[in-house]
MDAnalysis code that builds the backbone (N, CA, C; Angstrom):
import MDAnalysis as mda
import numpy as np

u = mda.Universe.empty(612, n_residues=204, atom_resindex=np.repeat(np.arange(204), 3), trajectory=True)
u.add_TopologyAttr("name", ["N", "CA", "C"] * 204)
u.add_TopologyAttr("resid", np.arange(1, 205))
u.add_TopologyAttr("resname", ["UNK", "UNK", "UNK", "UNK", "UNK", "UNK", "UNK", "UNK", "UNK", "UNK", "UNK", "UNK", "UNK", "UNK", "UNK", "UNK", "UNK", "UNK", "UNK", "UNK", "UNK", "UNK", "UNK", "UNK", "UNK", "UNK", "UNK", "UNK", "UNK", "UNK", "UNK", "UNK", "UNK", "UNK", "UNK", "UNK", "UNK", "UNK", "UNK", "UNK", "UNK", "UNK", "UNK", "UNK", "UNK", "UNK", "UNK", "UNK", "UNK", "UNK", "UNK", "UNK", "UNK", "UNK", "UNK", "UNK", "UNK", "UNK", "UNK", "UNK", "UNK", "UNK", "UNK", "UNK", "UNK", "UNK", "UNK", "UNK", "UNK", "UNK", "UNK", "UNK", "UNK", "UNK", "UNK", "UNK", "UNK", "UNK", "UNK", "UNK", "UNK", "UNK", "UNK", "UNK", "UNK", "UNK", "UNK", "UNK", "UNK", "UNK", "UNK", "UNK", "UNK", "UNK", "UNK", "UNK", "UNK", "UNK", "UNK", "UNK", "UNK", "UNK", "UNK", "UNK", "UNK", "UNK", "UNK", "UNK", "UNK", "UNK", "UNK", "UNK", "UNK", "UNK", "UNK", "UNK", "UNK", "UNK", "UNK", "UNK", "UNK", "UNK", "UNK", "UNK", "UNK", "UNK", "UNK", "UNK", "UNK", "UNK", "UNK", "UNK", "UNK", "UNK", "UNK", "UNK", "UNK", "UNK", "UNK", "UNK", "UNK", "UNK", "UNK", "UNK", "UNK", "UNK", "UNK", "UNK", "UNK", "UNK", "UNK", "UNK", "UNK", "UNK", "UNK", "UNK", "UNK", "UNK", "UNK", "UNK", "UNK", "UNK", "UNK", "UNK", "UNK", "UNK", "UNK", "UNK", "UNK", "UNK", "UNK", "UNK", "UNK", "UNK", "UNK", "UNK", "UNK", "UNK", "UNK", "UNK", "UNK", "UNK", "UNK", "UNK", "UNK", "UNK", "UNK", "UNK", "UNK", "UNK", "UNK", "UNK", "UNK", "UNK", "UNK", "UNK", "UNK", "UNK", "UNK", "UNK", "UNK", "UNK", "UNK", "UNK"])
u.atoms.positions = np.array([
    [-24.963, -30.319, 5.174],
    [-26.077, -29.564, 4.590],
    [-26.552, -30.246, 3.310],
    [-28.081, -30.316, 3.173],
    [-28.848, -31.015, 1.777],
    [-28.275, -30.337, 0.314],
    [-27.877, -30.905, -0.830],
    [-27.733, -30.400, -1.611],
    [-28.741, -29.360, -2.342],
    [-28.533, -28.209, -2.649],
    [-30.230, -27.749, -3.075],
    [-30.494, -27.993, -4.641],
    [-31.615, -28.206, -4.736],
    [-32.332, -28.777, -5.599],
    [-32.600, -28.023, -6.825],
    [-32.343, -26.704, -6.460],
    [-32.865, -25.877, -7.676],
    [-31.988, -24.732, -7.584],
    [-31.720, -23.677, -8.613],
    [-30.581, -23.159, -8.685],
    [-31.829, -21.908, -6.943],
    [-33.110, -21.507, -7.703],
    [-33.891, -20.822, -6.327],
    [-33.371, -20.958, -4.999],
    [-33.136, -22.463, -4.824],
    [-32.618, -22.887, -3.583],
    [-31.583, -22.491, -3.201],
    [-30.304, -22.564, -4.272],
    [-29.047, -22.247, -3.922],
    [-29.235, -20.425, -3.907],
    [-29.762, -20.000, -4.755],
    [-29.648, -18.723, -4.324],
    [-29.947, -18.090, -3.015],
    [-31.126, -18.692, -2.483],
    [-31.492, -18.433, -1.031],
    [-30.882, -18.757, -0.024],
    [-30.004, -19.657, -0.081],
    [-29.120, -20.109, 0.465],
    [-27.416, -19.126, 0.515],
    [-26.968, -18.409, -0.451],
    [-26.103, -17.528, -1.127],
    [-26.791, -15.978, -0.400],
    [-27.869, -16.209, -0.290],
    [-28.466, -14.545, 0.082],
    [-28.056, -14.779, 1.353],
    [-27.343, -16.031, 2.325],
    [-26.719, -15.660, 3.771],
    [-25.842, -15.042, 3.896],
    [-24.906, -15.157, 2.769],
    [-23.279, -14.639, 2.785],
    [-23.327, -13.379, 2.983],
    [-22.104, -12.924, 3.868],
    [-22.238, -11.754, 4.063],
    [-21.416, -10.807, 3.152],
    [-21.580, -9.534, 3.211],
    [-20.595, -8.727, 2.410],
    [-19.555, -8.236, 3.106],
    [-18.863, -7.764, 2.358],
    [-17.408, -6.583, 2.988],
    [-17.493, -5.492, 3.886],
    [-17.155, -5.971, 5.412],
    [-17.249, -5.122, 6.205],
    [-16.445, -3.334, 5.638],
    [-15.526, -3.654, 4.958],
    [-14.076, -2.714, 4.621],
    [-13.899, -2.717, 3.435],
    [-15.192, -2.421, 2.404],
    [-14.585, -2.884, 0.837],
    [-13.617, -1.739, 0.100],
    [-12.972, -1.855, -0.623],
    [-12.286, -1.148, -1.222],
    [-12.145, -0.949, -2.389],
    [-12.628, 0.393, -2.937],
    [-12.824, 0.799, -4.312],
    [-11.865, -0.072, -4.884],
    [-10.586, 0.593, -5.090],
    [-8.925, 0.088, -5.312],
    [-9.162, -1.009, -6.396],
    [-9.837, -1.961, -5.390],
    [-9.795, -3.674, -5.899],
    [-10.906, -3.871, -6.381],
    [-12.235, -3.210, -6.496],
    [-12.841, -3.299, -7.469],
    [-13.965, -4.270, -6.521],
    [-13.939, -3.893, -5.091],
    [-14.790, -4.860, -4.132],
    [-16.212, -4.887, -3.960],
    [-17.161, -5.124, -4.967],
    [-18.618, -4.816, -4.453],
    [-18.795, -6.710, -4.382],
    [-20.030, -6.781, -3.333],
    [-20.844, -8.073, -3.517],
    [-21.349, -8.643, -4.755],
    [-20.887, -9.985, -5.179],
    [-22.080, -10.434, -6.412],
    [-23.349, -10.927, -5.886],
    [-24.629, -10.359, -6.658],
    [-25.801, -10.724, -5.876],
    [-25.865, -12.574, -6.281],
    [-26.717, -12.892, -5.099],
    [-26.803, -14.205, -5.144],
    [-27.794, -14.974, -6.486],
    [-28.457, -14.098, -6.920],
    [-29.055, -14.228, -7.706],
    [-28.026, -14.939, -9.147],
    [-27.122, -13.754, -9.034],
    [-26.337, -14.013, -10.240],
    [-25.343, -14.953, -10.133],
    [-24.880, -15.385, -8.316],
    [-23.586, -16.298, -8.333],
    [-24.142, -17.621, -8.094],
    [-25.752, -18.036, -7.912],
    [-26.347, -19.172, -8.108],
    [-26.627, -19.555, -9.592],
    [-27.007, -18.233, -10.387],
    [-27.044, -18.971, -12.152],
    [-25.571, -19.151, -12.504],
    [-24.350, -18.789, -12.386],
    [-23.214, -19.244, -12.848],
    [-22.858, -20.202, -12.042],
    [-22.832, -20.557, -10.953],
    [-22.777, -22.081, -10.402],
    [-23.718, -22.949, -10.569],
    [-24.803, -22.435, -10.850],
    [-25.457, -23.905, -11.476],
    [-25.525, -23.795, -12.620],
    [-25.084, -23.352, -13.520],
    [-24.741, -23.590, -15.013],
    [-23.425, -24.814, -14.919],
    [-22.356, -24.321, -14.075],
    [-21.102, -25.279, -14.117],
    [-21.379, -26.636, -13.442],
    [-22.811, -26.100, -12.271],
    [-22.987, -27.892, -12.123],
    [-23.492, -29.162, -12.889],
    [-24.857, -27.865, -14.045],
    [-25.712, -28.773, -15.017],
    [-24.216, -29.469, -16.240],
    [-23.085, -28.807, -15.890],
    [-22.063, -29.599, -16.743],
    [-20.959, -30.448, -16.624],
    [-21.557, -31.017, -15.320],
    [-20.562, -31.708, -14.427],
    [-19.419, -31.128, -14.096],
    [-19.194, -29.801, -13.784],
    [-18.244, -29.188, -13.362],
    [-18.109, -28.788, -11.918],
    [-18.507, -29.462, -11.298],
    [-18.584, -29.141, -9.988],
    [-18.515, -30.284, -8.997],
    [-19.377, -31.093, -9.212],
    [-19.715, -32.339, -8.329],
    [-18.551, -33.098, -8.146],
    [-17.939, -33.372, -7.528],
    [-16.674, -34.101, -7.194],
    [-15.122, -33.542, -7.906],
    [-15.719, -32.495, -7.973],
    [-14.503, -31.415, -8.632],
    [-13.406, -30.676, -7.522],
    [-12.440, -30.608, -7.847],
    [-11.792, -29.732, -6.796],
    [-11.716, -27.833, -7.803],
    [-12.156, -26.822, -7.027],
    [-13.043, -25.988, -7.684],
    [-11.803, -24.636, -6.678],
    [-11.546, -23.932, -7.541],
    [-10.660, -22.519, -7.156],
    [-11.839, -21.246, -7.365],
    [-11.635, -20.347, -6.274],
    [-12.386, -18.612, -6.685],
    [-11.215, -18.018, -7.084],
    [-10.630, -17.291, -7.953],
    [-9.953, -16.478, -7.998],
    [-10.224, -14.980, -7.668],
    [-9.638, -14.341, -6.707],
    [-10.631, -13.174, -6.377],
    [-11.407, -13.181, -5.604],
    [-11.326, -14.564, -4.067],
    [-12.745, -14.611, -3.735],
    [-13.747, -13.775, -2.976],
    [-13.130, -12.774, -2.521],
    [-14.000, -11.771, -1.766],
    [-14.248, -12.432, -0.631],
    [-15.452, -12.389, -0.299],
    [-16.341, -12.976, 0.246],
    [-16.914, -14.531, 0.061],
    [-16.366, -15.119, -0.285],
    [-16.882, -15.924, -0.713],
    [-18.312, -16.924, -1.347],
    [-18.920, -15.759, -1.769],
    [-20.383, -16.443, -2.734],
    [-19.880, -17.845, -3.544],
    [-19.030, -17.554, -4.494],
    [-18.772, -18.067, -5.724],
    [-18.569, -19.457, -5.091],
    [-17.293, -20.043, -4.219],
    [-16.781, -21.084, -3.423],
    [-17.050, -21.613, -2.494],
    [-18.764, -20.862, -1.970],
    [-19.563, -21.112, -0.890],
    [-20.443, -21.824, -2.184],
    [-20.954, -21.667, -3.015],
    [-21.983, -22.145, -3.460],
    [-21.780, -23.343, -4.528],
    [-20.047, -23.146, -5.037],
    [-19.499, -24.631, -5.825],
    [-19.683, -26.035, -4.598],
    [-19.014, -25.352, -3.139],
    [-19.430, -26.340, -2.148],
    [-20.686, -26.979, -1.692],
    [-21.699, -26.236, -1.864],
    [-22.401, -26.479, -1.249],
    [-23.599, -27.564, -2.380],
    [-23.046, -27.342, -4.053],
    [-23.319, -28.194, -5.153],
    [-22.297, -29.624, -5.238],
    [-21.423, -29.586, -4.240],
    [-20.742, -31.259, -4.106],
    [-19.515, -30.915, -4.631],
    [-18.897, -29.939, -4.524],
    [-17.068, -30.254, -4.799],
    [-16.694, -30.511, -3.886],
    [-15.378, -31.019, -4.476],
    [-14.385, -32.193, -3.399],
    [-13.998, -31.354, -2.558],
    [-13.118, -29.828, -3.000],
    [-12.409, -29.456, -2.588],
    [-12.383, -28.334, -3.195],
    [-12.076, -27.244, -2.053],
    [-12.412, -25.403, -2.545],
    [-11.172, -25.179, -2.153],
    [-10.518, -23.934, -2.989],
    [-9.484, -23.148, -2.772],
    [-10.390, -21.296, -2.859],
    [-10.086, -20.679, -2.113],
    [-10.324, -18.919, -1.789],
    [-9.018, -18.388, -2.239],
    [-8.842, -17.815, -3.194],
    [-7.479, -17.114, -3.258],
    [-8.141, -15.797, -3.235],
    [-7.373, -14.924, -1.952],
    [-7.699, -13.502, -2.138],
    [-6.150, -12.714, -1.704],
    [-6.362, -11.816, -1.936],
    [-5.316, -11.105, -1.130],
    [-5.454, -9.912, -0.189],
    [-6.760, -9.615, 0.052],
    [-7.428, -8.362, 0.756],
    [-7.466, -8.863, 2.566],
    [-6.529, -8.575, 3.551],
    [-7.013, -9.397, 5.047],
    [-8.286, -8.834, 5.202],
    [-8.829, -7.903, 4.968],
    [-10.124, -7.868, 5.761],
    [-11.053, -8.463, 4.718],
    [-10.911, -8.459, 3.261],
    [-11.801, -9.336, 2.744],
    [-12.094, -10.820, 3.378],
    [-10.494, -11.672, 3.533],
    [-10.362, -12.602, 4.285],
    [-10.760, -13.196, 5.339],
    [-10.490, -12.051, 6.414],
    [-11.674, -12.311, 7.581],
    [-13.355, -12.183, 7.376],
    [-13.675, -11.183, 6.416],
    [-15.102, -11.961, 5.980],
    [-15.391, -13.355, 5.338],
    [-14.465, -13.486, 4.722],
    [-14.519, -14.559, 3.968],
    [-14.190, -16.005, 5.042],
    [-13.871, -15.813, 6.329],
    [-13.711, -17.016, 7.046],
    [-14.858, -16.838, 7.697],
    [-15.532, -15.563, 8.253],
    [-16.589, -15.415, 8.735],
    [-18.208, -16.586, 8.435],
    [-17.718, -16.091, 6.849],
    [-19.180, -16.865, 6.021],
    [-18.482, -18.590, 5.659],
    [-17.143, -18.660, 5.775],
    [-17.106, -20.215, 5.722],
    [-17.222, -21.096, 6.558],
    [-17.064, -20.071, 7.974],
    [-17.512, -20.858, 9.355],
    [-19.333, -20.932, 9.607],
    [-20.045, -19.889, 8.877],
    [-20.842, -19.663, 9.183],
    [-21.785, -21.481, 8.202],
    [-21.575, -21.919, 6.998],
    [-21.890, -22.664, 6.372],
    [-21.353, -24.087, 6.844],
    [-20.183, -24.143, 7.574],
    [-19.615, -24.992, 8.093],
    [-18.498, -25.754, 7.119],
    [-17.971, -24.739, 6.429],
    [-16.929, -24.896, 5.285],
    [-15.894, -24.623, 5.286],
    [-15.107, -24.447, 6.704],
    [-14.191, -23.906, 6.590],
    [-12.761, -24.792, 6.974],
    [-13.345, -26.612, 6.909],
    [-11.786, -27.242, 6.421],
    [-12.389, -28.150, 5.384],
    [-13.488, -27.777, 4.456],
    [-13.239, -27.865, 3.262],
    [-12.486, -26.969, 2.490],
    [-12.676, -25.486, 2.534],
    [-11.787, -24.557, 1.798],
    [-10.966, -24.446, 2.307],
    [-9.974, -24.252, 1.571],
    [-8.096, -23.804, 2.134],
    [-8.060, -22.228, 1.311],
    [-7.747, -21.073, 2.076],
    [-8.018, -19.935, 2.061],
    [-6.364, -19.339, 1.642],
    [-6.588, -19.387, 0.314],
    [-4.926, -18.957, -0.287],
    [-4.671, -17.160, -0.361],
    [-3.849, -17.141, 0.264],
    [-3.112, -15.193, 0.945],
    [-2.802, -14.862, -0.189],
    [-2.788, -14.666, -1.481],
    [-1.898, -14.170, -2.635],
    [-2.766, -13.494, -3.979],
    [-2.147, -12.682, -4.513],
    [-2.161, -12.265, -5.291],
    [-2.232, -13.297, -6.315],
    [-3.187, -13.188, -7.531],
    [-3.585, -14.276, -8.239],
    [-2.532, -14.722, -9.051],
    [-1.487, -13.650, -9.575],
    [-0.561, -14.227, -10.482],
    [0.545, -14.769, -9.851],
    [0.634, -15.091, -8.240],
    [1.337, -16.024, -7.340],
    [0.871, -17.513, -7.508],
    [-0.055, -17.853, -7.464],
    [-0.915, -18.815, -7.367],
    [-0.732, -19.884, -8.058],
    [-0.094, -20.821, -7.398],
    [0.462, -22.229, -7.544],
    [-0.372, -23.458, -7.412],
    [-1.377, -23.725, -8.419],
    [-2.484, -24.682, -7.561],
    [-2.891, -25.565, -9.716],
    [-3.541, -26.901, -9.280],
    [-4.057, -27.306, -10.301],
    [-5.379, -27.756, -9.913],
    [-6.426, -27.578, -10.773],
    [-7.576, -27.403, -9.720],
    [-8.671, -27.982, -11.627],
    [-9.842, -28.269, -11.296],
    [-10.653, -28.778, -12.516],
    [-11.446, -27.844, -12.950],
    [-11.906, -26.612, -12.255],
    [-12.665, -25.633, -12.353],
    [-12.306, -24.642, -11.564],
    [-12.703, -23.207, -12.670],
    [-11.750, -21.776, -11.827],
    [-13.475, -21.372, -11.670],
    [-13.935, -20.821, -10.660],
    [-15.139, -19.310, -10.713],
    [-14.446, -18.436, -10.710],
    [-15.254, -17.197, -10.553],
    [-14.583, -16.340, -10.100],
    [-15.153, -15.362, -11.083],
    [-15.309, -14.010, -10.413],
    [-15.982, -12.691, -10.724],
    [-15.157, -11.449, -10.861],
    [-13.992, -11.703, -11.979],
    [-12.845, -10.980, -12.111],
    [-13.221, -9.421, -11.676],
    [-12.017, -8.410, -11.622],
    [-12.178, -7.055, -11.660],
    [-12.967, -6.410, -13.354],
    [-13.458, -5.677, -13.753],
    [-14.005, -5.170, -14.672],
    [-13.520, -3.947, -15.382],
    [-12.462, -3.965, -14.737],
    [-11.277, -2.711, -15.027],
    [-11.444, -1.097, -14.666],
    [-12.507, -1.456, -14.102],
    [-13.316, 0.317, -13.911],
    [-11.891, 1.186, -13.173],
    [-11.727, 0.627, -12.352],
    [-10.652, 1.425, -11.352],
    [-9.413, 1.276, -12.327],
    [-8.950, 0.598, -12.891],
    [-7.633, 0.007, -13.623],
    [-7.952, -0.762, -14.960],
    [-7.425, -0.462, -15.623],
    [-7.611, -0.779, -17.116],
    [-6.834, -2.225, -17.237],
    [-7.682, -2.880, -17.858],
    [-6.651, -4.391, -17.734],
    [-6.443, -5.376, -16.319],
    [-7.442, -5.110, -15.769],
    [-7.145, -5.312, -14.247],
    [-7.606, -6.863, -14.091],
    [-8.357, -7.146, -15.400],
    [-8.645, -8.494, -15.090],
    [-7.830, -9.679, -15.917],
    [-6.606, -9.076, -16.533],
    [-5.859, -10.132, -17.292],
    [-5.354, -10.714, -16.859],
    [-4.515, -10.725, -15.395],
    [-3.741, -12.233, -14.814],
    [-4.603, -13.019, -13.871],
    [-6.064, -12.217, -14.166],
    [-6.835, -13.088, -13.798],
    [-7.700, -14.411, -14.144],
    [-7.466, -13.926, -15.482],
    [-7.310, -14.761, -16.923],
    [-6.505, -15.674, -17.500],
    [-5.645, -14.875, -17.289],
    [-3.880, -15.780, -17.792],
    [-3.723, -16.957, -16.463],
    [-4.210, -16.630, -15.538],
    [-3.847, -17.543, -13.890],
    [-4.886, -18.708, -14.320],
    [-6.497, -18.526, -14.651],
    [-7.309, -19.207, -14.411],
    [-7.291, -20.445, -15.622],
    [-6.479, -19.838, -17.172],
    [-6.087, -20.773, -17.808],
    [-4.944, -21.857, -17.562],
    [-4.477, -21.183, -16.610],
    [-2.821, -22.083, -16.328],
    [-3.214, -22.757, -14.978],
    [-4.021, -22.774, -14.425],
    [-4.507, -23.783, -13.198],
    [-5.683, -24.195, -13.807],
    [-7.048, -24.352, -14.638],
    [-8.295, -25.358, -14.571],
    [-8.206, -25.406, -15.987],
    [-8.994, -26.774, -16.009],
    [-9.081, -27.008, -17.073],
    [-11.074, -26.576, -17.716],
    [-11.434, -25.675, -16.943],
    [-12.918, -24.762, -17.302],
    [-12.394, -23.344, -15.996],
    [-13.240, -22.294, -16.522],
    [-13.316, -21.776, -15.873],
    [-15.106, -21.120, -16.145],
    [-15.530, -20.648, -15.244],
    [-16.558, -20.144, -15.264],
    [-16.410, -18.501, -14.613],
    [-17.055, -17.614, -14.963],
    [-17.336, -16.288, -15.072],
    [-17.949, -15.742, -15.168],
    [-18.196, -14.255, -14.685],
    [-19.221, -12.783, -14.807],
    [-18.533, -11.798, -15.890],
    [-18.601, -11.638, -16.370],
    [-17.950, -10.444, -17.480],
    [-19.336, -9.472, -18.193],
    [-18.688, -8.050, -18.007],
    [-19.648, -7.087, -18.618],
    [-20.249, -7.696, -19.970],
    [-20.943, -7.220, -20.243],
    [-21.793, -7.904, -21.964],
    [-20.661, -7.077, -22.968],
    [-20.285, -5.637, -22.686],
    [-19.723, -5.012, -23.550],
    [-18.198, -5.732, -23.491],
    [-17.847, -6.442, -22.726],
    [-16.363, -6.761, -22.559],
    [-16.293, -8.355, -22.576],
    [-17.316, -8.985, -23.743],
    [-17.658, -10.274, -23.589],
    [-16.398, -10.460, -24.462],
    [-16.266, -10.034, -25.964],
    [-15.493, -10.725, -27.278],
    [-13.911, -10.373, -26.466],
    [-13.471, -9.145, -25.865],
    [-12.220, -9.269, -25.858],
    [-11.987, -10.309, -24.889],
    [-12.513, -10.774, -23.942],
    [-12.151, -12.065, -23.178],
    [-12.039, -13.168, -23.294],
    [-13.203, -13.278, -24.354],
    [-13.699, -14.656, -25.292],
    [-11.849, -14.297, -26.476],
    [-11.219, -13.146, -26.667],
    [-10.132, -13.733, -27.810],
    [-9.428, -14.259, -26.783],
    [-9.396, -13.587, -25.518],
    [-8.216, -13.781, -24.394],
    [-7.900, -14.739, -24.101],
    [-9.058, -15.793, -24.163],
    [-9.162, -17.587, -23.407],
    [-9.051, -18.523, -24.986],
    [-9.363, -18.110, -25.742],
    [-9.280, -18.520, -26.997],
    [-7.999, -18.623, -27.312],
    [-7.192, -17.691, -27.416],
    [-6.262, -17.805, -27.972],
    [-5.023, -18.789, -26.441],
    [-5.587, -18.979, -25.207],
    [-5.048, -19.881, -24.901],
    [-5.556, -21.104, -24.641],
    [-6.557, -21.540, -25.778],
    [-6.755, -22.854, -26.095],
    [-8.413, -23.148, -25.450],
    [-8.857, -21.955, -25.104],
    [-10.362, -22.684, -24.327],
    [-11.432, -21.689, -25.333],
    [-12.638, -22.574, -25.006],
    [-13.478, -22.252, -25.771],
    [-15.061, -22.310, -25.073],
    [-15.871, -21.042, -25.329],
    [-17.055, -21.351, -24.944],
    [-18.045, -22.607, -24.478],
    [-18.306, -22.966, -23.924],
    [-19.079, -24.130, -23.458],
    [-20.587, -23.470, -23.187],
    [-20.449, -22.545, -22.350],
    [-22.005, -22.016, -22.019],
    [-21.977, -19.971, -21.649],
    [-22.959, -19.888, -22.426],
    [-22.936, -18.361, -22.078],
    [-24.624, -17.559, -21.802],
    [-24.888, -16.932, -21.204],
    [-25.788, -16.373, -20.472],
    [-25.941, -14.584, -20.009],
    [-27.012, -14.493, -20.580],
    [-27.118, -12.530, -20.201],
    [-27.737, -12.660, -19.036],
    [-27.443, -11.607, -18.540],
    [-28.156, -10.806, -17.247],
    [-28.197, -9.372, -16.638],
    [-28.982, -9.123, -16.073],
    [-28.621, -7.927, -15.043],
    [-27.694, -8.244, -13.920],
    [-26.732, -7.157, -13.770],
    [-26.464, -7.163, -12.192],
    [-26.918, -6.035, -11.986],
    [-27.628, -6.060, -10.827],
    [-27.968, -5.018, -9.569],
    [-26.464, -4.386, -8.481],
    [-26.171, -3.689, -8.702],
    [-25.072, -3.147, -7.211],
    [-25.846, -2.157, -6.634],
    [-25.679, -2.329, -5.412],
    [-26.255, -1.008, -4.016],
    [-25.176, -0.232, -4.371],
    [-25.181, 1.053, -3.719],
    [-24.370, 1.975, -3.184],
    [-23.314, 0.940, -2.433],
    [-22.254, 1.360, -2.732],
    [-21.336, 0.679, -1.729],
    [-19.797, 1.815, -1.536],
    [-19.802, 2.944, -1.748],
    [-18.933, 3.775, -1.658],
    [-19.427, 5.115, -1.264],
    [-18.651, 6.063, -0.410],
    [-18.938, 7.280, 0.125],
    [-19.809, 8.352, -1.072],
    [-19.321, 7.881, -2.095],
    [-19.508, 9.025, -3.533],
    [-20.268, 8.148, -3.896],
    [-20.835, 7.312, -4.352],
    [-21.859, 6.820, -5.014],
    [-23.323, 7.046, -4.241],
    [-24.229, 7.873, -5.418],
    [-26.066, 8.213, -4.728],
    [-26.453, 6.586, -4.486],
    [-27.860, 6.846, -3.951],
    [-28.966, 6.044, -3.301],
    [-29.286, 5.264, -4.557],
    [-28.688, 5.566, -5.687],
    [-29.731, 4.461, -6.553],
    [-28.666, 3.434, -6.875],
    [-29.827, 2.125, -7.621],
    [-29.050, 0.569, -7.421],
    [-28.449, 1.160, -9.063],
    [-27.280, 0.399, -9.275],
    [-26.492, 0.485, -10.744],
    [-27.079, -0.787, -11.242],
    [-27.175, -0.769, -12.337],
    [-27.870, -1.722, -12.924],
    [-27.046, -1.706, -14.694],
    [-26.460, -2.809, -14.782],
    [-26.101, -3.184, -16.150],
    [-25.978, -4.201, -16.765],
    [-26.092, -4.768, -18.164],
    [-25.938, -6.464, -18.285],
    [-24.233, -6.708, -18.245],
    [-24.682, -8.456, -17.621],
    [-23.548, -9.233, -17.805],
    [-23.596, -10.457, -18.192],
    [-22.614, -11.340, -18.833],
    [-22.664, -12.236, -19.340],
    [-22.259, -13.380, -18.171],
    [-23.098, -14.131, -18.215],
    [-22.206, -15.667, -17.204],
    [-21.908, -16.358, -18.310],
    [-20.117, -16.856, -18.347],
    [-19.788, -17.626, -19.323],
    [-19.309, -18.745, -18.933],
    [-19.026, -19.911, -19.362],
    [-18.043, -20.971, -19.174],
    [-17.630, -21.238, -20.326],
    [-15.747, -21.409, -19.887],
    [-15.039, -21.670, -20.974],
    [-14.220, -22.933, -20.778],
    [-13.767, -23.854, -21.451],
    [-13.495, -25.122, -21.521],
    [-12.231, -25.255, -22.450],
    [-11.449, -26.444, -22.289],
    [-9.799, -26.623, -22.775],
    [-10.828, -27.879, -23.784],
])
């Protein structure tokens, strides 16, 4: 497949992936819109963080985040999830791109995760369901890459920024936005949630 040319491109390209047949509150499972997982991957590509990179999702869901580092020229993708039915979506959309013995699709829980890799994505939990839910997602992504790139609420930007700081990484690039979420749970009404978030990259 052509590399795309513009982050537009990659997003339209990202609007194929599919979502979670079986998502689960629990884990904090909604879709990232493509909108938003094409500006944080092409932020990490405009910094040579991608292109011949071997590139980890932590968390990958579905795979947006590790569908779209691939499809910007990394060497080599790792999916770490631990959800099987996330999983089987997530092989769904890597067969569907034709990515699926570029990525190696890791079964584990993130603070298992044995890998050294040049760049982490990844669209941690936000703690809504669980307080703290995104710290060994943090602590993992500093101890395997040497950048990681990220979605984090705007209100929950500084405590993350001390979190990576104080293990040695430091801002490189940061970015506001909206995310949009649909309804994606029995109890949640017809209207889209809408709040800012920050796309960050942080660097050793």
């Amino acid at each position: 497949m052509e590399v795309p040319k513009s982050k537009k491109e990659l997003a339209i390209l990202l609007s194929r992936v599919r979502g979670y047949t079986s998502p689960k509150a629990e884990l904090e499972q909604y879709v990232t819109p493509s909108e938003i997982a094409s500006r944080l991957i092409w932020a990490a590509y405009e910094r040579g963080r991608i292109v011949g990179k071997n590139v980890c999702d932590l968390g990958a869901g579905t795979g947006i985040l590790i569908i779209g580092a691939m499809l910007l020229g990394a060497r080599r993708g790792y999916a770490v999830e631990k959800d099987p039915d996330a999983i089987e979506d997530l092989k769904r959309n890597l067969s569907a791109f034709g990515l699926e013995r570029r990525v190696e699709i890791v079964e584990a829980d993130v603070s298992d995760v044995e890998l050294r890799v040049d760049t982490v994505v990844m669209n941690p939990p936000y703690g809504v369901q669980r307080k703290g839910a995104s710290l060994p997602f943090l602590i993992k992504a500093t101890e395997i890459g040497e950048c990681v790139y990220m979605i984090v609420p705007r209100g929950l930007l500084e405590e993350k920024r001390a979190i990576l700081e104080d293990r040695g990484f430091g801002i490189e690039f940061v970015e506001e936005d909206w995310m949009e979420l649909p309804p994606t749970y029995p109890w949640h009404d017809s209207r889209m949630y809408r709040f800012r978030v920050c796309l960050v990259g942080f660097a050793k």
